[in-house]
ROLOFI-513483 format. One line per 2 residues: for each residue x, y, z of N, C-alpha, C, O. Coordinates in Angstrom, 2 decimals, padded with zeros to 5 digits. Example, Ala and Ser with C-alpha at 12.3 -4.5 7.8 and 13.67 -1.06 7.14 Angstrom:
! ROLOFI-513483
013.19/-005.69/007.80/012.30/-004.50/007.80/013.20/-003.30/007.80/014.24/-003.32/008.46  012.85/-002.25/007.08/013.67/-001.06/007.14/012.90/000.03/007.87/013.41/001.14/008.04
END
This chain:
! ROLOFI-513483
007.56/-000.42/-017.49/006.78/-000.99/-016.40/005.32/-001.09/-016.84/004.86/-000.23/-017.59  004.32/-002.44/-016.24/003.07/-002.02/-016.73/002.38/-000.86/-016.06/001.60/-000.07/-016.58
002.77/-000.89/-014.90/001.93/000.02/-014.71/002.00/001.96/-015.01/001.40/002.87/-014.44  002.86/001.98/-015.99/003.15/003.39/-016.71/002.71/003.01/-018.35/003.05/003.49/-019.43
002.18/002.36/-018.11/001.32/002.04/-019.60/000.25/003.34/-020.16/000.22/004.35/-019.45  -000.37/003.32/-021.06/-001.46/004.22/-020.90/-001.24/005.69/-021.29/-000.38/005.96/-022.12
-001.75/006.34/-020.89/-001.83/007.94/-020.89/-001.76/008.82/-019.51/-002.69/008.82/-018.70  -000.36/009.68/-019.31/000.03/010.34/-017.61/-001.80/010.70/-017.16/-002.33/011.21/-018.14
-002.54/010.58/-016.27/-003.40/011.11/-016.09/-003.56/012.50/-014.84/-003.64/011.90/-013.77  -003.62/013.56/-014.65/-003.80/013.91/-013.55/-004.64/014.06/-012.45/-005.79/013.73/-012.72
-004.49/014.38/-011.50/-005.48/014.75/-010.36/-005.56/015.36/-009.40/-005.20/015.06/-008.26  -006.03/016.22/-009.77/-006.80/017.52/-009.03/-006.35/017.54/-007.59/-007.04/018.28/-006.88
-005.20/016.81/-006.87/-005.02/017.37/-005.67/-003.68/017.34/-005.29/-003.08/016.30/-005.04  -003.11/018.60/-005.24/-001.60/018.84/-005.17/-000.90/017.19/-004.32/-000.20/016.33/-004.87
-001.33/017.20/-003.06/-000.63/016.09/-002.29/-000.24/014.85/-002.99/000.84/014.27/-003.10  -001.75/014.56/-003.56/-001.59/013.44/-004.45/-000.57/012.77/-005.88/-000.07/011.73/-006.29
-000.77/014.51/-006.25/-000.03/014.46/-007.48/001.56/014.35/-007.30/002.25/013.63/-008.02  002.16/015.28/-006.08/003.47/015.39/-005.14/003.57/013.86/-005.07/004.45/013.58/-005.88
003.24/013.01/-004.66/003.74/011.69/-004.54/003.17/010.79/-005.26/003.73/009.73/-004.95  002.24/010.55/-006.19/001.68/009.28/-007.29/001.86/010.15/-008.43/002.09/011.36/-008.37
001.73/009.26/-009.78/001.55/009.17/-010.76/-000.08/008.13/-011.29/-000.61/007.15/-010.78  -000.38/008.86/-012.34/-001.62/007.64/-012.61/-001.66/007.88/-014.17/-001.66/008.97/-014.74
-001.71/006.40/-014.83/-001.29/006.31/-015.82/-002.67/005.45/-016.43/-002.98/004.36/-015.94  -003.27/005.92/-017.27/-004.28/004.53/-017.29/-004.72/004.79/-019.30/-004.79/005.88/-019.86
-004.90/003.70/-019.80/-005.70/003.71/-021.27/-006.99/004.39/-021.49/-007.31/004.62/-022.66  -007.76/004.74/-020.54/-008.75/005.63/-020.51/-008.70/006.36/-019.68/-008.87/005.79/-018.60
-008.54/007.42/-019.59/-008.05/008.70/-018.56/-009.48/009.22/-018.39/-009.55/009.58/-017.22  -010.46/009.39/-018.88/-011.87/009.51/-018.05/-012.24/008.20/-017.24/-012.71/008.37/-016.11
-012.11/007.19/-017.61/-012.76/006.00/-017.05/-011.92/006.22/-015.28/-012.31/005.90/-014.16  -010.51/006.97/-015.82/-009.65/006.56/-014.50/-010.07/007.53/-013.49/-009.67/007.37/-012.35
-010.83/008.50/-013.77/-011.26/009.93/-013.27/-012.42/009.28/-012.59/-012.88/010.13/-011.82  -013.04/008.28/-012.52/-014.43/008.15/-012.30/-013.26/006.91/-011.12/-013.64/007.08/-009.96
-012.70/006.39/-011.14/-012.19/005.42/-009.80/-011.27/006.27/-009.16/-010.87/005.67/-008.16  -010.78/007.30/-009.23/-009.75/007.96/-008.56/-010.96/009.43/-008.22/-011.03/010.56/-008.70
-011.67/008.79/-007.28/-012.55/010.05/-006.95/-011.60/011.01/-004.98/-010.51/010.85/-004.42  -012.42/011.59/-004.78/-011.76/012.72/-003.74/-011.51/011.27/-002.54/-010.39/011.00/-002.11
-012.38/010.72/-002.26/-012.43/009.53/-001.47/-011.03/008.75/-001.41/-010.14/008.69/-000.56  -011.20/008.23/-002.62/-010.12/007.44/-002.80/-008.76/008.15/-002.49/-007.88/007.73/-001.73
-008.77/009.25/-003.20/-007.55/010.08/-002.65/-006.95/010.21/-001.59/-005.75/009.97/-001.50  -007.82/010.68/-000.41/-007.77/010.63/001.11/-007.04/009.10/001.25/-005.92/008.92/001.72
-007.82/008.16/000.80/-007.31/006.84/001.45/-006.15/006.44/001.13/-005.40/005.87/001.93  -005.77/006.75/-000.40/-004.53/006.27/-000.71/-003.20/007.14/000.09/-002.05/006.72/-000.03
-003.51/008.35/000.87/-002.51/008.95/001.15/-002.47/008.63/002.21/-001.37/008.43/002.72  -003.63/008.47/002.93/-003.46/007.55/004.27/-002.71/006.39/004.41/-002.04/006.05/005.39
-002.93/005.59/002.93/-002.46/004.49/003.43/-000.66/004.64/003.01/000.15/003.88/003.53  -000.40/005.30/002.41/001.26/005.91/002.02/001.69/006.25/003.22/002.88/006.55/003.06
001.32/006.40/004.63/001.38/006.69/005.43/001.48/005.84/006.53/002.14/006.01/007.56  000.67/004.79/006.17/000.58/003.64/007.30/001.58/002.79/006.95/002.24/002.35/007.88
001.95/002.33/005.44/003.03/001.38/004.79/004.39/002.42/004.97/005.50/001.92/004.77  004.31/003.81/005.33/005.37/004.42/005.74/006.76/003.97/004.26/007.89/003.52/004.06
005.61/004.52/003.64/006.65/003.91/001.90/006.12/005.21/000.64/005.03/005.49/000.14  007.20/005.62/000.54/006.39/006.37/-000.87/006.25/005.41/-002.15/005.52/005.76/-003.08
007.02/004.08/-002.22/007.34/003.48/-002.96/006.00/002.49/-003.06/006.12/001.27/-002.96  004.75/003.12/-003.27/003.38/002.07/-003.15/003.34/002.02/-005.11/003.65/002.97/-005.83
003.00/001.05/-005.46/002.21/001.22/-006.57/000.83/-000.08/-006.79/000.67/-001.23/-006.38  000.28/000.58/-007.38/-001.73/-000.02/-007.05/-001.92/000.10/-008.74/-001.37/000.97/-009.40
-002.81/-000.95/-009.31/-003.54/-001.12/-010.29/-004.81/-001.51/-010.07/-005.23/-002.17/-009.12  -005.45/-001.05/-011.04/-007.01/-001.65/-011.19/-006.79/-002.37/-012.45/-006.05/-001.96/-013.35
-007.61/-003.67/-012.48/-007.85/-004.51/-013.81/-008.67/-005.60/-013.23/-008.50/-006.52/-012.44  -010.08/-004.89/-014.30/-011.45/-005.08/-014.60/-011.75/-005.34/-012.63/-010.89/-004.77/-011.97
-012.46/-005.84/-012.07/-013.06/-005.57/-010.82/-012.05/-005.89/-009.77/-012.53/-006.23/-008.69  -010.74/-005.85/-009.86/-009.56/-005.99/-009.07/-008.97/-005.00/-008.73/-008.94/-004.30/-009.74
-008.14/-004.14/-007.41/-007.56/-003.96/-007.01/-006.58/-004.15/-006.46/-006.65/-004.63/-005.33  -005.11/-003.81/-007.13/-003.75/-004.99/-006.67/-002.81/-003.65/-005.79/-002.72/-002.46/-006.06
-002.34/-004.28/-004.94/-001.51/-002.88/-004.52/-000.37/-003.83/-003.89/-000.50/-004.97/-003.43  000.84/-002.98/-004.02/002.32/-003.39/-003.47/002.99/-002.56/-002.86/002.73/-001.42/-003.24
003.94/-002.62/-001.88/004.40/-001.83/-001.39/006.14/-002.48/-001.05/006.50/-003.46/-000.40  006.64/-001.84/-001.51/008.07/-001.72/-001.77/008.94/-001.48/-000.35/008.85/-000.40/000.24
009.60/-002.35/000.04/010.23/-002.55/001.24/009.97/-003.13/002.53/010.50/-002.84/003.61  009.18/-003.88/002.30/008.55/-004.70/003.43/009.26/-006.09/003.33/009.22/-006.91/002.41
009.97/-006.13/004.60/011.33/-007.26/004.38/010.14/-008.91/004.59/009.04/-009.13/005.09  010.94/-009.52/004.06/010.65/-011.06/004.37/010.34/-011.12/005.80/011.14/-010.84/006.69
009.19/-011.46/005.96/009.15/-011.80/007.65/009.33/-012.52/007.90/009.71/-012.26/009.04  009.45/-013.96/007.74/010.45/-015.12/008.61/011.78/-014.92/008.31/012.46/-015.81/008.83
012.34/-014.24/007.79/013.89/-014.20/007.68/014.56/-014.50/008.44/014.62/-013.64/009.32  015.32/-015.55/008.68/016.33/-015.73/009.92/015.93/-016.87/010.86/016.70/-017.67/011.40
014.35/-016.79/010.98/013.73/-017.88/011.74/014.00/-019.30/011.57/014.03/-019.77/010.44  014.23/-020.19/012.85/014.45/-021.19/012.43/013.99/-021.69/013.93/014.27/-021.12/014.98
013.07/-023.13/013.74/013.19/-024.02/014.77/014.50/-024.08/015.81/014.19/-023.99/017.00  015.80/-024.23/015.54/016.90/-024.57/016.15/016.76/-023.04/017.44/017.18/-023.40/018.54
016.56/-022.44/017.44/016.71/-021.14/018.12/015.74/-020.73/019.14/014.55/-020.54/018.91  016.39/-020.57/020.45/014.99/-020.47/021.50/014.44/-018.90/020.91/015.02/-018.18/020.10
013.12/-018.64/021.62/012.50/-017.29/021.32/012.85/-016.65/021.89/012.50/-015.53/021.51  013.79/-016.62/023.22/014.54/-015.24/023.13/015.82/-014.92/022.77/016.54/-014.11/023.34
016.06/-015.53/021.90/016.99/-015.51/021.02/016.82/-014.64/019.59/017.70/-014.04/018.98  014.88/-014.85/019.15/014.79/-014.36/018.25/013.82/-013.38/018.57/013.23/-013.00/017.56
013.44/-012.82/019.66/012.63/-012.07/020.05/012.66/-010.46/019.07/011.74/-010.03/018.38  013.66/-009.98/019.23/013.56/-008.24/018.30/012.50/-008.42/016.77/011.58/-007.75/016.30
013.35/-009.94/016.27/012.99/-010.45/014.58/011.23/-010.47/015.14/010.35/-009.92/014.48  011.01/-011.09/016.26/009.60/-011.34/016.60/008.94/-010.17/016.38/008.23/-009.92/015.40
009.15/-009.54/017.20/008.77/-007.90/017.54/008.52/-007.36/015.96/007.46/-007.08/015.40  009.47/-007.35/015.61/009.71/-006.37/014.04/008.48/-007.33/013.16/007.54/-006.79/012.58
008.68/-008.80/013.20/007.35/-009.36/012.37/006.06/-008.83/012.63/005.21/-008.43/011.83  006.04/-008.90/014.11/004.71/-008.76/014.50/004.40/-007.15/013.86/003.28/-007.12/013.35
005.22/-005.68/013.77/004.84/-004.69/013.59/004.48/-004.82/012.00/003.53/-004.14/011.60  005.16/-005.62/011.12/005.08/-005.78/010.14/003.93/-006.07/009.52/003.72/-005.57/008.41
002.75/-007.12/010.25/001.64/-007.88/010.02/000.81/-006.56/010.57/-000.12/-006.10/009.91  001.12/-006.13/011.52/-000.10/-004.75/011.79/000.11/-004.24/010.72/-000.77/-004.47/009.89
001.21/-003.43/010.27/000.72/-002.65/009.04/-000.41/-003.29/007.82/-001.42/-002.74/007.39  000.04/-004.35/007.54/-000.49/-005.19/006.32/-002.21/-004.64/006.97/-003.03/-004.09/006.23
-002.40/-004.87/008.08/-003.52/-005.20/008.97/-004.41/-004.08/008.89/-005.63/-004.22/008.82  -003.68/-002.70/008.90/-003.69/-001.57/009.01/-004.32/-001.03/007.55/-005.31/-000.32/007.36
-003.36/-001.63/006.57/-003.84/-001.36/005.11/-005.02/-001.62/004.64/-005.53/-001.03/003.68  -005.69/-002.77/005.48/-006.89/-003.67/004.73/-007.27/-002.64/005.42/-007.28/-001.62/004.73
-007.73/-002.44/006.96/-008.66/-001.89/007.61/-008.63/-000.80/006.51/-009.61/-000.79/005.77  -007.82/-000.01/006.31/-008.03/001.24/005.91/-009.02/001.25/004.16/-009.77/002.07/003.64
-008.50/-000.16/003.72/-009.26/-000.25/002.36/-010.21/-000.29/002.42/-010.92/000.25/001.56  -010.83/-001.12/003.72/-012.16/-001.40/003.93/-013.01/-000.26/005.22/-013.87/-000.52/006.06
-012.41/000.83/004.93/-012.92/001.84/005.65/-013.33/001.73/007.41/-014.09/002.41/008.09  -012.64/000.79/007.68/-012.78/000.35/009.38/-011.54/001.23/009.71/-010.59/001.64/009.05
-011.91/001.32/010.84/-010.70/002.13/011.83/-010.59/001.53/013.42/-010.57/002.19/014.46  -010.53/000.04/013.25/-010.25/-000.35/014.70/-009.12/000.11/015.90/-007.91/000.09/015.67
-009.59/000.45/016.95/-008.66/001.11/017.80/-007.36/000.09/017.93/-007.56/-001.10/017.69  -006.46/000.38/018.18/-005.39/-000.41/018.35/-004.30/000.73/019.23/-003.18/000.36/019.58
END
């Protein structure tokens, strides 16, 4: 996988280490972006995507993150079908887009009430 490229790196906080791995070609450089901050957030957000299955890269001023099991949200949808017909699929999309929603806020350090 790419993102087990590199050298295992660790970090200093049991929780973190219990559920990520961090793998990077410069293991000081990775020490200086994986500060206490970041930590907090990433476990927060393992929390909000309700997935242990997250994996996140940095490359050069990018941050990419994925999260593993988040179904197709139009699945099933189709014009031909009244909406309460497809109402639950509705429901389940709509919780789906909060999370996504949920993730940014949290990247971007907002905490809107909801």
């Amino acid at each position: 996988s790419m993102f087990r490229s590199g050298k295992r790196v660790l970090i200093p906080h049991a929780d973190f280490e219990q559920k990520f791995e961090v793998y990077a070609e410069h293991p000081n450089e990775a020490l200086g972006y994986i500060t206490p901050t970041f930590v907090e957030n990433f476990l927060a957000l393992s929390k909000i995507a309700k997935s242990e299955n997250m994996v996140a890269a940095f490359q050069f001023e990018w941050f990419y993150l994925a999260v593993n099991g988040v179904p197709a949200l139009l699945d099933g949808f189709t014009a031909a079908k009244p909406v309460a017909e497809v109402r639950d699929e509705l429901h389940s999309a709509v919780g789906e887009i909060m999370m996504i929603y949920r993730i940014i806020d949290q990247l971007h350090q907002t905490h809107p009430e909801r």
